[in-house]
C-alpha positions as CSV (number, residue, x, y, z in Angstrom):
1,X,-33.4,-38.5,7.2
2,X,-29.9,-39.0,5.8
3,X,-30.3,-36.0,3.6
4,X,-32.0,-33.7,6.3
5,X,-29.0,-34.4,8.4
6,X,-26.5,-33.6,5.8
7,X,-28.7,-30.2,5.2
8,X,-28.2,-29.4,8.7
9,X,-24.8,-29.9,9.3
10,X,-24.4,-27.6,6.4
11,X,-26.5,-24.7,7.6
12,X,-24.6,-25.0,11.3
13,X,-21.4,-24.7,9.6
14,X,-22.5,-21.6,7.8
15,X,-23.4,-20.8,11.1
16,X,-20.8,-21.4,13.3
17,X,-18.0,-20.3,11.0
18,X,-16.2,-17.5,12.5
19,X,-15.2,-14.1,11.1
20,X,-11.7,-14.8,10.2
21,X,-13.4,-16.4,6.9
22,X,-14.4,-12.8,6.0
23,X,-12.9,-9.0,6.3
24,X,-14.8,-7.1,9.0
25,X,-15.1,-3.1,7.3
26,X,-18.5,-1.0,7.3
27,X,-18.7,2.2,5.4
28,X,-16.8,4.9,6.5
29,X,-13.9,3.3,7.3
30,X,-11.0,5.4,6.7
31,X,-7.5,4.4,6.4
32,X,-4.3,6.9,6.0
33,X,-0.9,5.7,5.1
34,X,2.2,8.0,5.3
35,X,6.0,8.1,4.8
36,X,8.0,7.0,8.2
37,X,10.1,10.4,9.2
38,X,13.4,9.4,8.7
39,X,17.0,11.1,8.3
40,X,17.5,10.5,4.3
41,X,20.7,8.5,3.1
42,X,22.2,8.4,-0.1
43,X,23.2,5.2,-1.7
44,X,26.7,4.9,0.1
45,X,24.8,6.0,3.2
46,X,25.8,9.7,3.2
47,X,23.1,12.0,5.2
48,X,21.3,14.7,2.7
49,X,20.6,18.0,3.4
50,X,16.7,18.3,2.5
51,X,14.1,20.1,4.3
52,X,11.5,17.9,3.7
53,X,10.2,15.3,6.3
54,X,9.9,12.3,3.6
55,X,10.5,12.1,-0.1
56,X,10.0,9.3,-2.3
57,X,10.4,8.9,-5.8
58,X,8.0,7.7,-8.5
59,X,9.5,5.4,-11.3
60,X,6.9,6.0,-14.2
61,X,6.5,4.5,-17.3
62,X,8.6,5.6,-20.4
63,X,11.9,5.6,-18.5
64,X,11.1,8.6,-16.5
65,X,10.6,9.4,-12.7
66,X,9.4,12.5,-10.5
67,X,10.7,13.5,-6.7
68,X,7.7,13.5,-4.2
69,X,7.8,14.8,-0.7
70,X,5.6,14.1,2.4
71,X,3.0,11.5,0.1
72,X,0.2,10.4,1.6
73,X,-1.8,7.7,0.6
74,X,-5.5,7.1,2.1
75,X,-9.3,5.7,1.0
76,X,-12.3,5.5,2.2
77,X,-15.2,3.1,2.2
78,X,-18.1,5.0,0.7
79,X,-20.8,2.3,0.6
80,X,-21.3,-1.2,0.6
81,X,-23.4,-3.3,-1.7
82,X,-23.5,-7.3,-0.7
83,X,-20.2,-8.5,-1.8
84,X,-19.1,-4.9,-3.5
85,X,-17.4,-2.2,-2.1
86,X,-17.4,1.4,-3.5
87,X,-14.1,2.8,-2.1
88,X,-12.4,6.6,-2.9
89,X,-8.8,6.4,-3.2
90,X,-6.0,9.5,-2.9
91,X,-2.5,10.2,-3.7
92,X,-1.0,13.4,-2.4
93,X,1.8,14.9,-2.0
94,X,4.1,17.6,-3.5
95,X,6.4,17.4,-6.1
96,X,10.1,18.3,-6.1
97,X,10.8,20.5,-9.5
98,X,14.8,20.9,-8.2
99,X,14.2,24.6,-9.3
100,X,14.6,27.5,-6.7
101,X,12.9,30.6,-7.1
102,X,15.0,34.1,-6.9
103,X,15.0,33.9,-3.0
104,X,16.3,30.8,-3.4
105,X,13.4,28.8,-2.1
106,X,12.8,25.5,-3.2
107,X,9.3,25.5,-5.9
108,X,7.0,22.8,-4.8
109,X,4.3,21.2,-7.0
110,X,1.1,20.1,-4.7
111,X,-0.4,17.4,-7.1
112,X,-3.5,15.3,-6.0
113,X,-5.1,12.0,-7.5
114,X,-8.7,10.7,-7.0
115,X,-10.4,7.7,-7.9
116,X,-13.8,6.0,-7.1
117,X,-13.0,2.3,-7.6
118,X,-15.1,-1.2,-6.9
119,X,-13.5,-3.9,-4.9
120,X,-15.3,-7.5,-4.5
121,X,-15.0,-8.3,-1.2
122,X,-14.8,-12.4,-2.2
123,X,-11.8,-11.9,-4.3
124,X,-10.3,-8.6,-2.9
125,X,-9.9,-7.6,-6.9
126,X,-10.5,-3.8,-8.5
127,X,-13.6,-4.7,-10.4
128,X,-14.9,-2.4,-13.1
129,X,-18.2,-1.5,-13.5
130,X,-19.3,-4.6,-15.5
131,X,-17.5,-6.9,-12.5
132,X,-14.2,-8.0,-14.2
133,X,-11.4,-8.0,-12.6
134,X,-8.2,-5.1,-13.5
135,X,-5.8,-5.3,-10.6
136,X,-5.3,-6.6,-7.0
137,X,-6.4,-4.5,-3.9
138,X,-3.6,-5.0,-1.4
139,X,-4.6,-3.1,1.4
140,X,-6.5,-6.0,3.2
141,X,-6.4,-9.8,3.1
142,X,-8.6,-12.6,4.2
143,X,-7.9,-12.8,8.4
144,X,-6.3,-16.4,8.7
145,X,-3.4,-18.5,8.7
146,X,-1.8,-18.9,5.3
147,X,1.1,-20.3,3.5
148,X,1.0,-20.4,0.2
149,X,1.6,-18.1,-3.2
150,X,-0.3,-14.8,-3.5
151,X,-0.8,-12.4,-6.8
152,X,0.3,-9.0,-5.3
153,X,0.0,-7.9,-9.2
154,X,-2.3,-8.7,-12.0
155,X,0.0,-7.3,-15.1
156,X,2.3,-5.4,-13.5
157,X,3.6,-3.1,-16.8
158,X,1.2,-5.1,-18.9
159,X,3.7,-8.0,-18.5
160,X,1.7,-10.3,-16.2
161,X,0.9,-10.9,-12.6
162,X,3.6,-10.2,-9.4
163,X,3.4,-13.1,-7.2
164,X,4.2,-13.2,-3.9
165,X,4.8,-15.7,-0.4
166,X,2.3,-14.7,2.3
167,X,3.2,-16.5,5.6
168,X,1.5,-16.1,8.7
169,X,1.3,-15.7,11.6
170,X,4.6,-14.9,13.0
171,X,6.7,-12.5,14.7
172,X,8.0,-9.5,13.1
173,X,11.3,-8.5,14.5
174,X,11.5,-5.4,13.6
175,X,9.7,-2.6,16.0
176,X,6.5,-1.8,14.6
177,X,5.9,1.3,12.8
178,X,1.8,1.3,12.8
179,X,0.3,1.7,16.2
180,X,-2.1,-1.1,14.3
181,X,0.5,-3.6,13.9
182,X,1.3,-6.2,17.2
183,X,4.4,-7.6,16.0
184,X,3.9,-10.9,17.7
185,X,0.7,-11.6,15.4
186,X,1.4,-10.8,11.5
187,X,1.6,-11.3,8.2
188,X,3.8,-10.7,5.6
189,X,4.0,-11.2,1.9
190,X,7.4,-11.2,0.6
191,X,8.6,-10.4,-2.8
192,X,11.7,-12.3,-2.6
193,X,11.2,-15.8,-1.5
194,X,12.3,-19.3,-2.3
195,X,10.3,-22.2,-4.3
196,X,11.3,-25.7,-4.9
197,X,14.9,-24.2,-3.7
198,X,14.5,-21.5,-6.8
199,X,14.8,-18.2,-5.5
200,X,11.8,-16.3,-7.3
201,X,11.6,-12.4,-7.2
202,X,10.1,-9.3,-9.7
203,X,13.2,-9.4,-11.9
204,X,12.9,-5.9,-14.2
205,X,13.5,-7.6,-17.2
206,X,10.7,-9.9,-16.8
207,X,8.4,-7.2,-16.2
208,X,10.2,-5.2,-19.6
209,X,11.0,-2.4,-16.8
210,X,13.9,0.3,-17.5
211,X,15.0,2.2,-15.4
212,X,15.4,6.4,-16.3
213,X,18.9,7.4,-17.0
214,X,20.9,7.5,-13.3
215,X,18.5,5.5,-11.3
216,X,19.8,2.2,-10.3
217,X,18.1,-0.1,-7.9
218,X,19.5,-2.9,-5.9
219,X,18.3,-5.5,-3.9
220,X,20.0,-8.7,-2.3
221,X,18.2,-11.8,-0.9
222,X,20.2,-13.9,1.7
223,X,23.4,-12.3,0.8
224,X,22.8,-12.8,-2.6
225,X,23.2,-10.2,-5.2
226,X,20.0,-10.3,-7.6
227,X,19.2,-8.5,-10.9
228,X,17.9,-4.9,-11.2
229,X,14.8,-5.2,-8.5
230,X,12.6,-4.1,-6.1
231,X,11.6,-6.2,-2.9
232,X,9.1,-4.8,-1.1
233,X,7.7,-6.1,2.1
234,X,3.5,-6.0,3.6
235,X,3.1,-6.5,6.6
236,X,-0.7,-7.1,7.9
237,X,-1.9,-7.5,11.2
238,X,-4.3,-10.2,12.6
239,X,-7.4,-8.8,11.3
240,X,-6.2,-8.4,7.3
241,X,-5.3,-5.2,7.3
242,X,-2.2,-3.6,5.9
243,X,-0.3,-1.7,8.9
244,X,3.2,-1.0,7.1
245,X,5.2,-1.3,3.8
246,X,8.9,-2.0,3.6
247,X,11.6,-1.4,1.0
248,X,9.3,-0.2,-1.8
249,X,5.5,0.0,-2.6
250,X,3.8,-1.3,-6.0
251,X,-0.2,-2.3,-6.6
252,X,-2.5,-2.5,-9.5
253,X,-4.0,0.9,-9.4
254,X,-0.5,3.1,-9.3
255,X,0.4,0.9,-12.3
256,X,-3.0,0.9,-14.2
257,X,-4.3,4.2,-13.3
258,X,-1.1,6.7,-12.8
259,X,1.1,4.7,-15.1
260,X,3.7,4.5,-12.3
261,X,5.7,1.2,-11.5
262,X,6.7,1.9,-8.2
263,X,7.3,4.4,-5.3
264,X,11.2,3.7,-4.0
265,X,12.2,5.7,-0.8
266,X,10.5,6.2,2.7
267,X,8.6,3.7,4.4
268,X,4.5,3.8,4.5
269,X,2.8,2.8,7.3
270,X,-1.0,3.2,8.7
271,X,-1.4,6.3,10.8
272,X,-5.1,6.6,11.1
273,X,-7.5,3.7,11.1
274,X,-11.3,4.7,12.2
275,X,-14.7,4.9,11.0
276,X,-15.8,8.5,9.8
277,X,-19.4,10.3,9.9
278,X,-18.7,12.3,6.9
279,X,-16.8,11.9,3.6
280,X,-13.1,13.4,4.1
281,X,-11.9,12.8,0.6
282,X,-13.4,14.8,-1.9
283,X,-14.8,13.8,-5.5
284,X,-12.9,13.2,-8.2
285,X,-12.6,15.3,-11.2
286,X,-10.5,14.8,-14.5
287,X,-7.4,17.1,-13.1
288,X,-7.4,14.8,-10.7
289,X,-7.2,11.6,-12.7
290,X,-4.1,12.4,-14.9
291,X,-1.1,9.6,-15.0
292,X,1.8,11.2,-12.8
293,X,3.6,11.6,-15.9
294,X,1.6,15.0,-16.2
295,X,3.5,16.3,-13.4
296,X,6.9,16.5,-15.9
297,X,4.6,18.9,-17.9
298,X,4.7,20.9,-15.1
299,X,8.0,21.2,-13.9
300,X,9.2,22.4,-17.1
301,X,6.5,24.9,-16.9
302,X,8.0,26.2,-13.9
303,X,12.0,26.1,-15.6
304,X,10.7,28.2,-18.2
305,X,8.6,30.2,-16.0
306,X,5.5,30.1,-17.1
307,X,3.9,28.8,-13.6
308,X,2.8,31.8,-10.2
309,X,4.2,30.6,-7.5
310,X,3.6,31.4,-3.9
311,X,6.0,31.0,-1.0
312,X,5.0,29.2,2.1
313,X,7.1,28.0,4.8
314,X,9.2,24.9,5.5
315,X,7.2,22.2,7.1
316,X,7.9,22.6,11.2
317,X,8.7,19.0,11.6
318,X,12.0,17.7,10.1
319,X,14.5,15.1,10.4
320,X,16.9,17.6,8.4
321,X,17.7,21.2,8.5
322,X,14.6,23.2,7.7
323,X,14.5,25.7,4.9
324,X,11.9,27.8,3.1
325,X,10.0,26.3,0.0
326,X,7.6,27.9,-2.5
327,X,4.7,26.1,-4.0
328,X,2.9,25.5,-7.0
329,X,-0.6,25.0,-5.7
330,X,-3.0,24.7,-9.2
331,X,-2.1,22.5,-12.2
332,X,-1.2,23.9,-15.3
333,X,-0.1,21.9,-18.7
334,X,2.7,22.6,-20.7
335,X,5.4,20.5,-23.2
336,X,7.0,17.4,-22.0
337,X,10.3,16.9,-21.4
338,X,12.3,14.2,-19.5
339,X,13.5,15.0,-16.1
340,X,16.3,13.3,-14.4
341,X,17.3,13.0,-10.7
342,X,20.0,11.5,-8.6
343,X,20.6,7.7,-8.3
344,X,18.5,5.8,-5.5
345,X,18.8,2.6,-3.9
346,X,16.3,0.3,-2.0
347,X,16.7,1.5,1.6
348,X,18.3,-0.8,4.8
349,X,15.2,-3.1,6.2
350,X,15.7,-2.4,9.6
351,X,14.6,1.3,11.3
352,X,14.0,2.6,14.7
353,X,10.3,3.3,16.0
354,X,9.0,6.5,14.7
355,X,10.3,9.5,17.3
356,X,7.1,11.7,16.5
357,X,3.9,11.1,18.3
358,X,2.1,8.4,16.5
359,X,-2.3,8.6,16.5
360,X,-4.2,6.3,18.4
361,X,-7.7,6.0,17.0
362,X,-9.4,3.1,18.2
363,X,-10.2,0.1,14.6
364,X,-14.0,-0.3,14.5
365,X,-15.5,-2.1,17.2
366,X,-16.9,-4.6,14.3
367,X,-13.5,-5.9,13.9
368,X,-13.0,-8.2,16.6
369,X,-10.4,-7.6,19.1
370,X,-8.6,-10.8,19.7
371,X,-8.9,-12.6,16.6
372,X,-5.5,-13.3,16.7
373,X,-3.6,-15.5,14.2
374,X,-3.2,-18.7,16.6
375,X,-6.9,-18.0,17.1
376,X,-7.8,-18.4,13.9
377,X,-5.6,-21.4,13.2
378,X,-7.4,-23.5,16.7
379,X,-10.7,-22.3,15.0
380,X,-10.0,-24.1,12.3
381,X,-10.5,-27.6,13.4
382,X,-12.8,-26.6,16.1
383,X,-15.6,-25.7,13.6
384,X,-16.0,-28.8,11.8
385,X,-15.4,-31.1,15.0
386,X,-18.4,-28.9,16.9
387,X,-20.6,-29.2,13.3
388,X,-19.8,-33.3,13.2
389,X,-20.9,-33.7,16.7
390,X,-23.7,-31.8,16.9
391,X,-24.9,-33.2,13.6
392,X,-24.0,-37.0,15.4
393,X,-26.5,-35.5,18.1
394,X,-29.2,-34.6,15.9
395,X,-29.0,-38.2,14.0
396,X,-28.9,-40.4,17.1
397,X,-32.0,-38.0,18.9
398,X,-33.8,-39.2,15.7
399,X,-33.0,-42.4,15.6
């Protein structure tokens, strides 16, 4: 009897735990994240004149970075198979070459990246195809109240794993830039955060990171200057899901896959959040699985000339003056050499709410609606009570 009773209670917790032990996403589901529109700063805070509506730049590996204006990251859930998920994942955008053309438009390099990649839903881990593990996937978490150290990288430069401190829930006092994100119910993992009164964040020189020639980033924590750094901020709402990324952005599969440490510049946050009919990212192919490194190759094809060009004209939607640009739609190789840009700085943490008209698609009705951090937190001791005394229940109707 004892042991029939134990059984039970087991089954009934299975039962009765809610969904806040487990993501909610169904294939489809398509995510996009872009750069906030913003009026770009310099690094004593001096406007620049640029016609595009975001730029960020990508610090690669090998001491060398690229300009990139108006990125977009997105994925999409292509299947689901028990605890796997088959997930397409796209970096786009348009490189900056700093070369003009004899109209003296700017030249433009579209460039595109595509991956199919595996995530295991238990560990939220980029799984290759024989199940082990190669990087972290950052763009959900488990739904729930945490507090506690969590690997944001798993060998970040191939010098081991980023950790982070992800609190929740709380208030985030800064205006939302996500129509996702309810900024009275996050969750954040910092970069930057204190341990056993040790102040702990992703030093470069751990990480054997150098910076190119003119780039310099700086980061303070509490008023205190730290090393060569970046801090970046994500931010998930209540149901796991990453609405917005301060400061910076790093993950496994820019490191592993694009051999690029980190994107420094505009802010991303999620613009479009929905379940799709049909496929909107297309297959990969090997062009579009090149480290972004290949894109130096083709700048220097276009100093020297060797690329066509075609003029379109200035995105309609600017924070700055608008100005003709000409792009470089196709990708074509050519010899390496290093290009250098201006000096950057980590941008100021606090913004105003985006001034253009933001989406509203409705999440997936399989995502609960008001699963809510202090929810989840009363669930947590309401479970096991309800499985003890209806377990008590069972044992006394037998006895």
């Amino acid at each position: 009897m004892k042991k029939i009773s134990i059984a039970i209670c087991i089954i009934i917790f299975v039962l009765l735990t809610p969904s806040f032990y487990s993501l909610n996403i169904k294939k489809g589901t398509y995510a996009e994240y872009r750069e906030y529109d913003e009026v770009h700063v310099g690094s004593y805070g001096e406007p620049i004149d640029t016609p595009y509506r975001t730029m960020n730049t990508a610090f690669l590996r090998g001491k060398q970075s690229i300009d990139i204006a108006d990125m977009v990251y997105k994925y999409q859930i292509l299947n689901m198979n028990g605890s796997t998920a088959d997930i397409r994942l796209c970096l786009e955008g348009e490189v900056l070459t700093h070369v003009r053309d004899d109209e003296g438009n700017d030249i433009l390099l579209t460039f595109k990246r595509i991956f199919d990649i595996k995530v295991d839903l238990n560990t939220l881990e980029m799984v290759d195809v024989n199940g082990k593990a190669w990087g972290k996937w950052l763009f959900w978490i488990k739904p729930g109240s945490y507090n506690e150290e969590y690997t944001l990288l798993e060998d970040w430069n191939n010098h081991g794993e980023l950790e982070g401190w992800l609190e929740g829930t709380r208030v985030w006092y800064n205006d939302p830039l996500s129509p996702y994100l309810d900024k009275n119910s996050v969750f954040v993992i910092h970069t930057a955060y204190r341990k056993d009164g040790d102040l702990i964040y992703p030093a470069f020189s751990k990480y054997n990171i150098e910076l190119p020639k003119g780039h310099t980033c700086h980061a303070t924590y509490e008023d205190e200057e730290l090393e060569s750094s970046v801090i970046p901020d994500f931010i998930y709402n209540d149901k796991g899901i990453l609405c917005e990324i301060w400061n910076a952005y790093v993950d496994d599969f820019l490191d592993q896959k694009l051999e690029t440490l980190f994107l420094s510049g505009s802010r991303f946050f999620l613009a479009d959040y929905s379940v799709k009919d049909e496929i909107l990212i297309e297959a990969p192919t090997p062009e579009y699985q090149k480290p972004l490194s290949y894109e130096l190759e083709r700048i220097e094809a276009v100093k020297r000339g060797e690329l066509p060009v075609s003029k379109t004209p200035a995105p309609t939607e600017t924070s700055t003056p608008t100005a003709a640009k000409t792009s470089v739609p196709t990708e074509t190789p050519s010899p390496t050499e290093t290009h250098t840009t201006t000096e950057t700085s980590i941008p100021p943490t606090k913004t105003q709410v985006p001034t253009e008209p933001q989406k509203t698609t409705e999440i997936p009705s399989s995502t609960p609606s008001d699963n809510t951090g202090k929810n989840n937190k009363s669930l947590l001791y309401i479970v096991p009570l309800l499985t003890i005394l209806i377990a008590g229940f069972i044992i006394y109707k037998k006895r």
